[in-house]
C-alpha positions, 0 to 999 in steps of 0.5 A: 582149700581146693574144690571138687564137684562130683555130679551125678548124671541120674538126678533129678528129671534131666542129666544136667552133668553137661550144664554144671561142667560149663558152669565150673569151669566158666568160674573155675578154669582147670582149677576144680576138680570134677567128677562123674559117677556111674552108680550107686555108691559111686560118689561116697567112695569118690568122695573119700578118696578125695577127703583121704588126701589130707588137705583141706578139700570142699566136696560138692555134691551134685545132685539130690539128697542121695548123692549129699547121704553119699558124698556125707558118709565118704568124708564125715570124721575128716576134719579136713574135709567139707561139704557142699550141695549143688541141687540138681535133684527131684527134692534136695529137702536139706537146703530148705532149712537155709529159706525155700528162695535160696535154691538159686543161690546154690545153683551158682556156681560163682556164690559157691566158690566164693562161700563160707563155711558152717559148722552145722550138726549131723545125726549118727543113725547106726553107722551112717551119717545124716544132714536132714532126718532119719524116719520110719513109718508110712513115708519109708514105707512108700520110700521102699516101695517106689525104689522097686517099682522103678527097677521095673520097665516103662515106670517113671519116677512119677508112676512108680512114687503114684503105685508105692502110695496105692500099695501102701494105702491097701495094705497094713496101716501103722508101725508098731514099735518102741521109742526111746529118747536120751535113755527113756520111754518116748512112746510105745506103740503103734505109729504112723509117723516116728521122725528124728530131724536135725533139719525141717524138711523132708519127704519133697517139701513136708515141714515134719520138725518144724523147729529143727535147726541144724546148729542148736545141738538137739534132735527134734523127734515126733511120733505120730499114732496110727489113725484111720485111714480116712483121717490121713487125708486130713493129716497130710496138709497139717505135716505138709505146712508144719502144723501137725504137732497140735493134733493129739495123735502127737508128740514132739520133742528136743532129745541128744538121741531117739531110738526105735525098735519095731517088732519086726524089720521095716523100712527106715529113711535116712536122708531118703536111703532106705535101710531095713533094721528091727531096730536103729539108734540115732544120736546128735553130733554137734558141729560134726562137719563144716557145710559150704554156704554160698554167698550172696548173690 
């Protein structure tokens, strides 16, 4: 099996591609392939071209969650091809699942080649691929807001995610949609929160599933109903540390599919990417690719 790294130089606070370079080839030699991306959509099309080879590939996404949504989305179906995160993002919410301690473990590049791999589920949202979770409500909300603000100059990326948060704060609180899950009414209403995850963590560190597992075959879905806005304050640290799911404003549950539709398009995260869609049907594919597990160091 050979191993290509694809980095991406905008991630996280600082381009680390001159780092990881040293550090591939230290372990590697010439042996592993590695490449650059310049933009958007860069490592998805990177990625396919090397799944479309037909040997049997590991691709490491380097960088946050978005380059792992595109480097996902360029080889999920390919049997032949795997896929491995090396976290040089702001969050790489995924790899929590494997314990908030281990992200050492995945910055080696030695423990990576010398890995293994885990057949580990994926959600199908539409026509995408997702590792972690696909949500709609006040945190997609924030997700879109924060991406235009940091087109904008002079914005960093704290600035820009600090007014996505006011703006969204000011203006209308709540989504209101229908959700169904395996075919039936979940819940319909207005909702702050409506999250299917097949990992725990998303949002920068915010334990939403707290019982999700990406090997057990399900979704774990939760909706939480619109409050005021004073008592979000209160609900943050709860969503925070996973213990949101004992207020009354939710419900949770394990489900093969959970489905939305709003009455109007709105902002839905899928691994982080933002899409717009009135309306968005995500099922569980079971041991849909095989996810490179560094050794242990």
């Amino acid at each position: 099996m050979r191993d290509v790294y694809i980095i991406n130089p905008a991630a996280g606070k600082k381009d680390s591609t001159q780092k990881l370079t040293e550090d591939i080839k230290k372990v590697y030699g010439d042996e592993a392939k590695i490449l650059i991306t310049e933009a958007s959509g860069d490592a998805e099309r990177m990625a396919a071209a090397e799944a479309e080879t037909g040997d049997e590939v590991r691709v490491f996404a380097c960088g946050g969650d978005g380059t792992s949504f595109e480097v996902l989305n360029g080889i999920a179906g390919r049997k032949n091809a795997a896929i491995g995160v090396i976290p040089t993002g702001s969050a790489n919410d995924f790899i929590k699942f494997f314990g908030f301690d281990l992200k050492k473990r995945f910055l080696n590049i030695g423990a990576q080649k010398n890995g293994t791999l885990l057949p580990i589920d994926l959600i199908k949202a539409g026509d995408k691929y997702c590792m972690n979770q696909c949500c709609a409500g006040l945190d997609a909300q924030v997700a879109d807001t924060m991406q235009r603000y940091k087109r904008l100059p002079l914005i960093s990326g704290n600035m820009a995610y600090n007014l996505a948060l006011i703006k969204t704060f000011l203006g209308k609180i709540g989504i209101k949609m229908k959700v169904m899950a395996d075919g039936k009414l979940f819940k319909e209403g207005s909702f702050l929160f409506a999250v299917c995850a097949n990992a725990p963590v998303y949002g920068g560190g915010y334990i939403s599933a707290p019982g999700a597992d990406i090997t057990d075959g399900v979704l774990n879905c939760v909706t939480i109903d619109t409050i005021k806005k004073r008592q979000i304050f209160g609900l943050l640290p709860l969503y925070k540390k996973g213990q949101h799911e004992k207020i009354d404003e939710c419900t949770s549950g394990r489900y093969k599919s959970f489905e939305f539709e709003a009455e109007k398009e709105i902002p839905v995260s899928l691994d982080g990417e933002i899409i717009h869609t009135k309306s968005l049907k995500c099922k569980i594919l079971e041991k849909a690719i095989n996810f490179a597990l560094p050794a242990e160091i």
